[in-house]
LOMAR-439403 format. One record per residue (C-alpha): residue number from 1; residue in one letter; x, z, y. Coordinates in nm, 2 decimals. Layout:
N
ATOM; n; res; c1; c3; c2
ATOM; NUM; a; X; Z; Y
...
//
This chain:
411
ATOM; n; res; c1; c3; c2
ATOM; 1; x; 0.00; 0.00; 0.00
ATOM; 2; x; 0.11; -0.04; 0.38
ATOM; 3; x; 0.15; 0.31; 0.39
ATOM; 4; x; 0.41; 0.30; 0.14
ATOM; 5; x; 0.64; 0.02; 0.32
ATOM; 6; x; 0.87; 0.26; 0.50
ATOM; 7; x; 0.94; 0.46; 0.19
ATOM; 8; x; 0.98; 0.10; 0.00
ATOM; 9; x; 1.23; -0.01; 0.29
ATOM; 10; x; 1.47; 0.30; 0.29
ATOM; 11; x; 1.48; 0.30; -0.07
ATOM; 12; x; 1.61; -0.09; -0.07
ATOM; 13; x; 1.82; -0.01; 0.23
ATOM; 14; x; 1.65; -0.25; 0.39
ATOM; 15; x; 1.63; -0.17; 0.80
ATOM; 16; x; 1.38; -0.45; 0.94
ATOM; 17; x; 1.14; -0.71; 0.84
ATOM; 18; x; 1.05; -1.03; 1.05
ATOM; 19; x; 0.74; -1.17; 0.90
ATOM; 20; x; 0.67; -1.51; 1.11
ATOM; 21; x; 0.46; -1.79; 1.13
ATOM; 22; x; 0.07; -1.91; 1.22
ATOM; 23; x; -0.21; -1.65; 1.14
ATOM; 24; x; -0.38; -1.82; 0.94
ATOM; 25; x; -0.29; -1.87; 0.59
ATOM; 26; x; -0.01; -1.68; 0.62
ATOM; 27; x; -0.07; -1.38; 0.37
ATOM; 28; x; 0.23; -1.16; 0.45
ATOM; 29; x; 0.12; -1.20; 0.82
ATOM; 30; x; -0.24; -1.15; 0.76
ATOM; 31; x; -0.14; -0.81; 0.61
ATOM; 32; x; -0.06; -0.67; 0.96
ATOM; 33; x; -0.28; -0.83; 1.17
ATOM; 34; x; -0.61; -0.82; 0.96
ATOM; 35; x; -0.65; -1.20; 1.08
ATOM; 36; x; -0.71; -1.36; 1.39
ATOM; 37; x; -0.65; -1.70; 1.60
ATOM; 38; x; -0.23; -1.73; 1.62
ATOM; 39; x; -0.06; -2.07; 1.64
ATOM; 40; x; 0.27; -1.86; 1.62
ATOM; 41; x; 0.37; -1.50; 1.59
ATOM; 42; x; 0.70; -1.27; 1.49
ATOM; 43; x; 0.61; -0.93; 1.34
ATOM; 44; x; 0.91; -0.66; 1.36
ATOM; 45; x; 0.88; -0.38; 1.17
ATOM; 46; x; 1.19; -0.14; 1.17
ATOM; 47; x; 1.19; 0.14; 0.90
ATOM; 48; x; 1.04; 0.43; 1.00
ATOM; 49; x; 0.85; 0.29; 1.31
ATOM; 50; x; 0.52; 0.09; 1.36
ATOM; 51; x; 0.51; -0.29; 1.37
ATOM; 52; x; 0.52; -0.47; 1.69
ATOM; 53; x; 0.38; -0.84; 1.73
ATOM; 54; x; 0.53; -1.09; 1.96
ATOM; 55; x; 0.33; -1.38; 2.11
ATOM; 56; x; 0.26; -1.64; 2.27
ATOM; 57; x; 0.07; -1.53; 2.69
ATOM; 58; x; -0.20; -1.70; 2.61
ATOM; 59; x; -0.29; -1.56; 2.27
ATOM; 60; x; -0.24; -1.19; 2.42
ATOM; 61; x; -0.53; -1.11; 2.34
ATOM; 62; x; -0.56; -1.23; 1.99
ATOM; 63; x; -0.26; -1.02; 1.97
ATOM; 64; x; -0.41; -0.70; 2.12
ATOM; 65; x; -0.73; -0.72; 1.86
ATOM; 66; x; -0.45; -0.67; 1.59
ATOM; 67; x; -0.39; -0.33; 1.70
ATOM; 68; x; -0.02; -0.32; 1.69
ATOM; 69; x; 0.21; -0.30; 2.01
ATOM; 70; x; 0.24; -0.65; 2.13
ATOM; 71; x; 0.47; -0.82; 2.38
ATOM; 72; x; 0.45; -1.16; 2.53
ATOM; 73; x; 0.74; -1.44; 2.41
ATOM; 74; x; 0.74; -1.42; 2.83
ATOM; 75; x; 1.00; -1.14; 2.84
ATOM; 76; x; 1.23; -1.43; 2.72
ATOM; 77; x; 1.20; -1.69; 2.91
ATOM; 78; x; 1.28; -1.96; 2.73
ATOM; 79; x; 1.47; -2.19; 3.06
ATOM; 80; x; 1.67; -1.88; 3.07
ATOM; 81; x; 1.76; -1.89; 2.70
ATOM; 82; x; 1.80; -2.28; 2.71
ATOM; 83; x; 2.06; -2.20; 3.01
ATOM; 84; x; 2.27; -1.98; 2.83
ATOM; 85; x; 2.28; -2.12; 2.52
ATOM; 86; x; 2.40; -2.51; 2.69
ATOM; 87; x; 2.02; -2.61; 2.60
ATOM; 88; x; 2.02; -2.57; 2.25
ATOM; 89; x; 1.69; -2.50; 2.12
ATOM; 90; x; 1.84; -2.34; 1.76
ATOM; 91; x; 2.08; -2.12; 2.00
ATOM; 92; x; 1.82; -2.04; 2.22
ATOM; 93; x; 1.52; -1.95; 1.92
ATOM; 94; x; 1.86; -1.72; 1.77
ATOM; 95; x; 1.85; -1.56; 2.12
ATOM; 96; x; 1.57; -1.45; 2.17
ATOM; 97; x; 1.52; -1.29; 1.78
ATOM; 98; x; 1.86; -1.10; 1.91
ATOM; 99; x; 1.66; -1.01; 2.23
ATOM; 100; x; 1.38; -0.89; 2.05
ATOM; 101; x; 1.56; -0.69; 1.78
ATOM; 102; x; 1.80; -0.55; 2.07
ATOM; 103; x; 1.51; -0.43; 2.27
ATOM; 104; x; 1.34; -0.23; 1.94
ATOM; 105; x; 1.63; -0.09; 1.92
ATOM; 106; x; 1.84; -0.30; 1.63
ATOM; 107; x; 2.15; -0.40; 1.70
ATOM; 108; x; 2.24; -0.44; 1.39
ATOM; 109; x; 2.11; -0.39; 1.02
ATOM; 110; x; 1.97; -0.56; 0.67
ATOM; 111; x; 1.68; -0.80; 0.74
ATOM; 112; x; 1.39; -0.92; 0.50
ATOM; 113; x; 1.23; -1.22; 0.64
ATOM; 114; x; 0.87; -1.29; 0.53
ATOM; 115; x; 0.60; -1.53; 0.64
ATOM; 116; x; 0.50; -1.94; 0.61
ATOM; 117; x; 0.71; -2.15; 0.86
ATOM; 118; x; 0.88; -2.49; 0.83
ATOM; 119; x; 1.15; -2.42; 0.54
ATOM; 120; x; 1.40; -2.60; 0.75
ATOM; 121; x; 1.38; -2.47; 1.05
ATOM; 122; x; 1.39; -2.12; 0.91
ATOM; 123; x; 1.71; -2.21; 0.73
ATOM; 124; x; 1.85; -2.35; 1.05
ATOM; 125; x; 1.73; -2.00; 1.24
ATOM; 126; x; 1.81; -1.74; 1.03
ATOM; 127; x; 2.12; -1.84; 0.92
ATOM; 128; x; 2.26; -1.89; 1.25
ATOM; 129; x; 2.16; -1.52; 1.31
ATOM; 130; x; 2.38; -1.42; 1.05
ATOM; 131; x; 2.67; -1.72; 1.17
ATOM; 132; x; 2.71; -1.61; 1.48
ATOM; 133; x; 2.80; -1.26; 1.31
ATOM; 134; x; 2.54; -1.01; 1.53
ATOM; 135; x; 2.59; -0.75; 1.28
ATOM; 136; x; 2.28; -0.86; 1.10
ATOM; 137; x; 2.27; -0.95; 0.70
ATOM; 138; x; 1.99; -1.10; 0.53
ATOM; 139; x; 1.83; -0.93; 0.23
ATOM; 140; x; 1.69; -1.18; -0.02
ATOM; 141; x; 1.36; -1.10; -0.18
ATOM; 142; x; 1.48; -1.09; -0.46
ATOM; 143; x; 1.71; -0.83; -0.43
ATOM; 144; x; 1.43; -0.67; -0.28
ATOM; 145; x; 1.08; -0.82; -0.20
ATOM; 146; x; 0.93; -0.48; -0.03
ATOM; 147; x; 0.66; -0.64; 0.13
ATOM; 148; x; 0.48; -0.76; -0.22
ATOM; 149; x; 0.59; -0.43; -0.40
ATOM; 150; x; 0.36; -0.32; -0.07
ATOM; 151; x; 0.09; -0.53; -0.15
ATOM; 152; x; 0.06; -0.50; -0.52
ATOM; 153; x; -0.17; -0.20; -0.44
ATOM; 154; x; -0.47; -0.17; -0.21
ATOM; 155; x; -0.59; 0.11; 0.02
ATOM; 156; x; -1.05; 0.13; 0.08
ATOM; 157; x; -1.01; -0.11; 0.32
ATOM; 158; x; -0.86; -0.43; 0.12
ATOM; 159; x; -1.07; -0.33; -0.20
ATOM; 160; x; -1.42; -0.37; 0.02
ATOM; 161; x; -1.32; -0.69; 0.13
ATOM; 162; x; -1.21; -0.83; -0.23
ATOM; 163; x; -1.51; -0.65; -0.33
ATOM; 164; x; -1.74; -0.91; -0.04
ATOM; 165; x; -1.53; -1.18; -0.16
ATOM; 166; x; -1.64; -1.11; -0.51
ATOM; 167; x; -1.99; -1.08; -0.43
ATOM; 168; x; -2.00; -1.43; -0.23
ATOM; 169; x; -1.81; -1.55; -0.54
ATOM; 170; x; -2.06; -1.51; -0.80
ATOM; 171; x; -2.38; -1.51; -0.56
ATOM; 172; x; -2.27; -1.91; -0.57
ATOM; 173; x; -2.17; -1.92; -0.91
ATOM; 174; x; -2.50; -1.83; -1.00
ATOM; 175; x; -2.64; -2.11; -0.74
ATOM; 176; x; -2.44; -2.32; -0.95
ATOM; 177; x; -2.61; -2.20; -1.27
ATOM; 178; x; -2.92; -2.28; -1.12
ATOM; 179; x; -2.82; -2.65; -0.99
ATOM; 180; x; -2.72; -2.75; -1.32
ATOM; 181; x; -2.98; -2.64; -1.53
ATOM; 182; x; -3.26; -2.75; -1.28
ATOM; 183; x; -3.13; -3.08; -1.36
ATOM; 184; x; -3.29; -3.31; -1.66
ATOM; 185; x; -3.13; -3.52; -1.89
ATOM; 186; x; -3.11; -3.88; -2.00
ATOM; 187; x; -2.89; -3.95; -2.29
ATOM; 188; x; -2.75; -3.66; -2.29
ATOM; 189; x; -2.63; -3.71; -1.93
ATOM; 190; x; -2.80; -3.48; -1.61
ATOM; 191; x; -2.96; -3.72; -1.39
ATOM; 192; x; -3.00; -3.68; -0.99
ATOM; 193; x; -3.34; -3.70; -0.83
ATOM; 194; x; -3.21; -4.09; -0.77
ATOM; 195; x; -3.15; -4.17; -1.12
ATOM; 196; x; -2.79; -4.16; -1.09
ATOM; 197; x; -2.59; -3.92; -1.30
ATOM; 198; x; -2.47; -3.63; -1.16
ATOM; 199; x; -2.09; -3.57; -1.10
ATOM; 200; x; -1.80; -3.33; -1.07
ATOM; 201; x; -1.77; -3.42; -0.73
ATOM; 202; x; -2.12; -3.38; -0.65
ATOM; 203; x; -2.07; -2.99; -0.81
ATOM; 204; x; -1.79; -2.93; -0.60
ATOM; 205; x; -1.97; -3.03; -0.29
ATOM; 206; x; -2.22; -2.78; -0.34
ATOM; 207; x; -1.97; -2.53; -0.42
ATOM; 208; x; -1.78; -2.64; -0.10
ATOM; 209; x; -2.13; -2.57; 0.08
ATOM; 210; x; -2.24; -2.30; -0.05
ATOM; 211; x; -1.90; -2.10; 0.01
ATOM; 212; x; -1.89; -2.25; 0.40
ATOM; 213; x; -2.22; -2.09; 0.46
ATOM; 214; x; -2.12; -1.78; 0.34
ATOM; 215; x; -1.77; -1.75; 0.59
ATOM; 216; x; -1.55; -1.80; 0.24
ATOM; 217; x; -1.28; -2.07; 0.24
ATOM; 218; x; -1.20; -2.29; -0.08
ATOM; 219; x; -0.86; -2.39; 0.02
ATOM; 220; x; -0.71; -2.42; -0.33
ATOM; 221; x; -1.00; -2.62; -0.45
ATOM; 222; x; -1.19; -2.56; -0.77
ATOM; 223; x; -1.15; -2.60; -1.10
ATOM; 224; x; -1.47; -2.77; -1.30
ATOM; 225; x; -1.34; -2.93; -1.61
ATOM; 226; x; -1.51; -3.08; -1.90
ATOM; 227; x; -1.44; -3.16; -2.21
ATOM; 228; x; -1.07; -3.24; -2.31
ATOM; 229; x; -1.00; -3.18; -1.93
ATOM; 230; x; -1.15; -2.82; -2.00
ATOM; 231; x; -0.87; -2.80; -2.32
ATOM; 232; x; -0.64; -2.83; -2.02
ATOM; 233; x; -0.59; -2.48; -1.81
ATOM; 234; x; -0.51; -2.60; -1.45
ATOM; 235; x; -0.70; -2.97; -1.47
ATOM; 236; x; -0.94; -2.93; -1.19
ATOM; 237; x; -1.18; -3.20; -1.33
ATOM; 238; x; -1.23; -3.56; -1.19
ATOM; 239; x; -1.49; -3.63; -0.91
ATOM; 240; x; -1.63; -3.91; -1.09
ATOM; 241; x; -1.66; -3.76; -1.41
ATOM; 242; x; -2.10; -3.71; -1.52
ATOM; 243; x; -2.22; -3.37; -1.63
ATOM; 244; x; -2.26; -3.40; -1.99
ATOM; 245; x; -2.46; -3.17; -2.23
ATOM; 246; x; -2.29; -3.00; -2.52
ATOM; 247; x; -1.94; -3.01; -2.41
ATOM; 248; x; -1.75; -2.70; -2.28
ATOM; 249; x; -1.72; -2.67; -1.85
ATOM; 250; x; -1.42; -2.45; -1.76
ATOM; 251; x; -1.55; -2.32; -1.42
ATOM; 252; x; -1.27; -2.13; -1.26
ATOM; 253; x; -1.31; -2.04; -0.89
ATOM; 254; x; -1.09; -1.87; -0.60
ATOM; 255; x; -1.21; -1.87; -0.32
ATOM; 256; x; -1.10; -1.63; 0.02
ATOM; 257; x; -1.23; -1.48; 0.30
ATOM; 258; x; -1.25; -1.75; 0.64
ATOM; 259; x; -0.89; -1.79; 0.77
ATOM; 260; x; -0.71; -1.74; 0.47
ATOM; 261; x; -0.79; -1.38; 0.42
ATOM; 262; x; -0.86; -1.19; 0.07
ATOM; 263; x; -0.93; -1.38; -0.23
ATOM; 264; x; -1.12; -1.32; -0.57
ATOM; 265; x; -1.08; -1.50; -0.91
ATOM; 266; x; -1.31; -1.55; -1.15
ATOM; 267; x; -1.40; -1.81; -1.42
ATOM; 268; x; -1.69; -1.88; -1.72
ATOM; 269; x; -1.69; -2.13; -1.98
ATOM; 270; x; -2.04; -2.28; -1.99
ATOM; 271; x; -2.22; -2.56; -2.24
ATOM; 272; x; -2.53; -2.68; -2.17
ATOM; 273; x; -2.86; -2.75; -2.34
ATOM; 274; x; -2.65; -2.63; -2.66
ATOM; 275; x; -2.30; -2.57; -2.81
ATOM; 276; x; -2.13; -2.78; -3.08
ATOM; 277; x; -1.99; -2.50; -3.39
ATOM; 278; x; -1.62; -2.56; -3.28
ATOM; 279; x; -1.69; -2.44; -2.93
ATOM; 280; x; -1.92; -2.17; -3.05
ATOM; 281; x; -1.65; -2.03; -3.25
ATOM; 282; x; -1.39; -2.08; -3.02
ATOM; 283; x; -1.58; -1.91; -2.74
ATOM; 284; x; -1.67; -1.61; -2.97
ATOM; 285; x; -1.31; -1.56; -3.05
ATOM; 286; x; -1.19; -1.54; -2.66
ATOM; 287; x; -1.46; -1.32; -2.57
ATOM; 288; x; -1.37; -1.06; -2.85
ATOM; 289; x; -1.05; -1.09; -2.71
ATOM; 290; x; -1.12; -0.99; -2.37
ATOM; 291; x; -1.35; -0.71; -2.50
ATOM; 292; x; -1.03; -0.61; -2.74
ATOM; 293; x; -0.79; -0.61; -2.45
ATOM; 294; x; -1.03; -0.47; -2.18
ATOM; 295; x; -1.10; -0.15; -2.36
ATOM; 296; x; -0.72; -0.05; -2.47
ATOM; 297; x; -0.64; -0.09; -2.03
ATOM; 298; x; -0.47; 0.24; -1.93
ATOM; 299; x; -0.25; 0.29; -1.62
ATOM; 300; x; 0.14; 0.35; -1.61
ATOM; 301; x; 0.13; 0.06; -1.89
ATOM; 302; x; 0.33; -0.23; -1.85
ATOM; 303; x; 0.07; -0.53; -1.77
ATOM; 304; x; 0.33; -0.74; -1.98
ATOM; 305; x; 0.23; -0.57; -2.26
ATOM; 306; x; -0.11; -0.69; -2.30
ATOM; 307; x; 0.00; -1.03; -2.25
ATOM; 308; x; 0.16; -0.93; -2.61
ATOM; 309; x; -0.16; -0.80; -2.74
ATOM; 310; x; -0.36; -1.11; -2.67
ATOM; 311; x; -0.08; -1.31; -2.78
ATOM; 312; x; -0.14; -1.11; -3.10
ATOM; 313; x; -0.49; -1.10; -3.17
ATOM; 314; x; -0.47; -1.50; -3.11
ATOM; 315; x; -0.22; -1.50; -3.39
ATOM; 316; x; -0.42; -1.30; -3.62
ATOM; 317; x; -0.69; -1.54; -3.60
ATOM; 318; x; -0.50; -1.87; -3.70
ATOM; 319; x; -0.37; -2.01; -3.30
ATOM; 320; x; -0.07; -2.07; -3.16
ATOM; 321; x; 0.07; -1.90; -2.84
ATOM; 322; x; 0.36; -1.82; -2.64
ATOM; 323; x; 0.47; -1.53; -2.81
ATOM; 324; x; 0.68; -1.70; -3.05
ATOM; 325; x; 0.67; -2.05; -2.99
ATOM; 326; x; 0.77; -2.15; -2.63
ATOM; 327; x; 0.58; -2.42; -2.41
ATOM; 328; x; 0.32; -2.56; -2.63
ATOM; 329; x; 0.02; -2.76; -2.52
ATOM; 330; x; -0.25; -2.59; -2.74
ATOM; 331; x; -0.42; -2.27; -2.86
ATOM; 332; x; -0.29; -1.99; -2.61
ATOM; 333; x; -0.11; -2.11; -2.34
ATOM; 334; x; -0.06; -1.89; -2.03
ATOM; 335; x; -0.09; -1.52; -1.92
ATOM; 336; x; -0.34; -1.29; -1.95
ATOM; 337; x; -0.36; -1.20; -1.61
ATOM; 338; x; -0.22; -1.17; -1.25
ATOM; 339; x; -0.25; -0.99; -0.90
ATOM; 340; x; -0.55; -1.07; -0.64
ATOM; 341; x; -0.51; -1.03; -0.28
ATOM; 342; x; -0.36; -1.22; 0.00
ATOM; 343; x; -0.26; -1.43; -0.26
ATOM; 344; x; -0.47; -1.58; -0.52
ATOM; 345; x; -0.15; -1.49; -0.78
ATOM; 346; x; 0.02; -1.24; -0.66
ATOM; 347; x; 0.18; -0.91; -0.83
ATOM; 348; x; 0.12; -0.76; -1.08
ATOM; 349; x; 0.19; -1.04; -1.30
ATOM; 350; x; 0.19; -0.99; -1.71
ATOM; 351; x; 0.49; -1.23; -1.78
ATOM; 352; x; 0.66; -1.08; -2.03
ATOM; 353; x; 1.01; -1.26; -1.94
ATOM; 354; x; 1.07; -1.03; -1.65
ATOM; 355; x; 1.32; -0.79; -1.63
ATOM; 356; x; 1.17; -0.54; -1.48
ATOM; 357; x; 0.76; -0.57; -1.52
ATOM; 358; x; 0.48; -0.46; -1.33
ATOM; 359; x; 0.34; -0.16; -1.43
ATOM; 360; x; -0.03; -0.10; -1.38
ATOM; 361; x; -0.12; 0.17; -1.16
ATOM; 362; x; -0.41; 0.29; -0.91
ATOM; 363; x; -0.49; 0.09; -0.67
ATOM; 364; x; -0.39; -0.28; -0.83
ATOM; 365; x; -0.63; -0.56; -0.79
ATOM; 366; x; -0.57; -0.81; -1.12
ATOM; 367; x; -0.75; -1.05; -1.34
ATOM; 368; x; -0.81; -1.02; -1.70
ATOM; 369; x; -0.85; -1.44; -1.84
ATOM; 370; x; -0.81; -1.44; -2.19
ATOM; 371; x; -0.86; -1.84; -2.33
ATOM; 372; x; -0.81; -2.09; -2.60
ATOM; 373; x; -0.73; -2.48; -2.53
ATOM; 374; x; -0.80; -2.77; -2.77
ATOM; 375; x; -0.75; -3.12; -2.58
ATOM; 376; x; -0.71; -3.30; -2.90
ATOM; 377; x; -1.07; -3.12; -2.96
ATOM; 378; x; -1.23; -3.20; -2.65
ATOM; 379; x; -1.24; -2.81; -2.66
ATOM; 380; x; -1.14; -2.53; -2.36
ATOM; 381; x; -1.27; -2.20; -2.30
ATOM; 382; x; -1.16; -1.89; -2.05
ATOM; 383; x; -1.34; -1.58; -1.94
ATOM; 384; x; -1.18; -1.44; -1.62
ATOM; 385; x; -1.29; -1.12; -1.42
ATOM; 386; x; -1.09; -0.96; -1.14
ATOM; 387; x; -1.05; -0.63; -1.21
ATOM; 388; x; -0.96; -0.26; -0.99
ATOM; 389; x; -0.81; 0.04; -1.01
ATOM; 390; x; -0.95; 0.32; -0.84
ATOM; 391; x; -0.73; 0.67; -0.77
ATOM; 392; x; -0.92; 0.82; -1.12
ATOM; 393; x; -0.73; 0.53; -1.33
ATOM; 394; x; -1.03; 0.40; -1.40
ATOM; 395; x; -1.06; -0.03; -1.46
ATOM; 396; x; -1.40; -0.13; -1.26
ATOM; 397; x; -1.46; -0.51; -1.24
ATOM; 398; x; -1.56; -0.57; -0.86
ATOM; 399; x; -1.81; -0.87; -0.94
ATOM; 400; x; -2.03; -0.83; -1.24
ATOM; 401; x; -2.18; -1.14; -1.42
ATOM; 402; x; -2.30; -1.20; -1.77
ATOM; 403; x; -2.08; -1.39; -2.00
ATOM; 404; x; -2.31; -1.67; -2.18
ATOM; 405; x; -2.15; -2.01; -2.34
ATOM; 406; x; -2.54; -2.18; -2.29
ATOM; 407; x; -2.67; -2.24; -2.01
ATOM; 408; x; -3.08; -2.38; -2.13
ATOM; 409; x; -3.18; -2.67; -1.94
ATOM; 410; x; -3.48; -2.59; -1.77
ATOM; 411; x; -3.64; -2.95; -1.75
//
């Protein structure tokens, strides 16, 4: 939590972070400010003191609604930098971060840098800082990312707010429910009012509408597979491609709050009209699995260890996964969960390749997706809630919905 960053920074001997960039989808940003209008904005936060925001003059007051000291880019004038530094606009953007730091106080220390900016021109920036030998030395994040060993938990505030994003998120997945089944069929296809078939893209579209109306963004899109694109985990499903009864839909959908704030995950695996025996199976199989995996959850557990379970219980039952066999292109073929938040992945993550994994504690937003992929079967199914926390160690899903594979067309 933000509350444990100063702790976080003096343990990683780390003595400022710069997070820069726009203020809109810009989640390490976000996380100070709360949101808000910024084309451009430096956050400094020195251990051990609050976070001040520099600005542009005319977005004071954006910058004010944050509630973090603020001063104006003005107290550097940028002719004044452009004079002494023989108008060079990389000398003169190096001076004023060495004005800035100077005037909190820093003249000299370790530096994290955080944030969404042009790659190169951050390059260009930040390593002149350290060139021109100010005393300052750059921190890499992985040496020590604070700022998302910060995030990985939630304080009442963020919860709420992935909690609304939740409730918008399956408010229009049931809308969806409703479109599709509302629908009838001809030869197997659903047919619009028109006569026409209806499409992926026509889906989406609604999706896209439904979330608008609701102040939610779908900046990463949405995944609405079918078929052997459903056996595929990350296929998004093609625009043109008709609605057709019987085969499996992977609907997996993240969206955030309006200007790239908190996100929620969640996905269903839906037929409709009926279910072919393969995918009825299939389906059983991954929803035992969640319901295995979801009641052995305790905190102070390594999450990476119940990728290893469901890796297991796969086994058990006959499919390949990663456990044992590398990359492979069927059975079970990814992780059984990650962080939610500012980012739709973010940590904890359940890889069990890291060194050092994330263990689950109060206060950690994450998803639980066990599934099971069969493109040579036309055949793809994942169950996906986002899951909380609370300060009792208790795991409470923030958005309940049922789990059915059929979805009865109603016409």
């Amino acid at each position: 939590m933000k509350n444990d960053l100063d702790e976080l920074m003096i343990k990683k001997n780390i003595d400022c972070l710069i997070i820069t960039g726009a203020g809109d989808h810009n989640p390490d940003l976000f996380y100070f400010t709360g949101g808000g209008h910024l084309t451009h904005a430096d956050i400094i936060k020195i251990a051990g003191r609050d976070p001040v925001i520099f600005h542009h003059p005319i977005e004071k007051d954006n910058a004010e609604k944050t509630g973090l000291q603020s001063i104006s880019y003005s107290r550097y004038p940028e002719k004044d930098l452009l004079a002494e530094c023989n108008n060079s606009q990389l000398k003169a953007q190096v001076l004023r971060y060495k004005h800035m730091l100077s005037d909190l106080g820093l003249k000299y220390g370790r530096i994290s840098i955080y944030g969404k900016v042009r790659i190169s021109q951050a390059i260009e920036i930040f390593t002149e800082l350290i060139r021109e030998k100010n005393g300052y030395e750059l921190v890499s994040t992985e040496e020590a990312d604070v700022l998302s060993e910060a995030r990985s938990t939630k304080d009442a505030r963020e919860i709420n707010r992935i909690k609304k994003m939740g409730e918008v998120t399956v408010e229009v997945v049931n809308l969806v429910a409703d479109f599709l089944t509302g629908h009838k069929a001809r030869n197997n296809i659903l047919i619009k009012t028109d006569g026409n078939p209806l499409t992926i893209g026509d889906v989406k579209n609604r999706i896209n509408s439904w979330l608008s109306e609701r102040g939610a963004e779908n900046p990463l899109g949405t995944i609405f597979s079918i078929g052997r694109d459903a056996g595929v985990p990350h296929t998004s499903g093609e625009t043109w491609q008709e609605i057709e009864l019987g085969l499996p839909i992977v609907f997996d959908i993240f969206p955030c709050e309006g200007g790239g704030g908190y996100f929620y995950d969640f996905t269903r695996t839906w037929c409709l009209g009926y279910a072919p025996d393969g995918v009825l199976d299939i389906y059983q199989q991954v929803l035992n699995t969640y319901e295995s995996v979801r009641s052995q959850f305790r905190v102070n557990v390594p999450f990476s260890s119940y990728q290893k379970m469901t890796c297991e219980l796969f086994e058990e039952k006959g499919h390949n996964t990663i456990l044992n066999s590398g990359d492979i292109e069927e059975g079970y073929i990814h992780g059984i969960g990650h962080g939610v938040g500012l980012n739709v992945h973010e940590k904890p993550f359940s890889s069990m390749l890291s060194k050092k994994p994330d263990i689950l504690q109060p206060g950690m937003v994450f998803t639980l997706e066990p599934g099971l992929y069969y493109p040579s079967k036309n055949i793809g199914v994942r169950l996906e809630d986002t899951y909380w926390i609370d300060n009792q160690g208790d795991f409470n899903v923030l958005a309940e919905y049922r789990k059915e594979l059929i979805l009865p067309i109603k016409s």
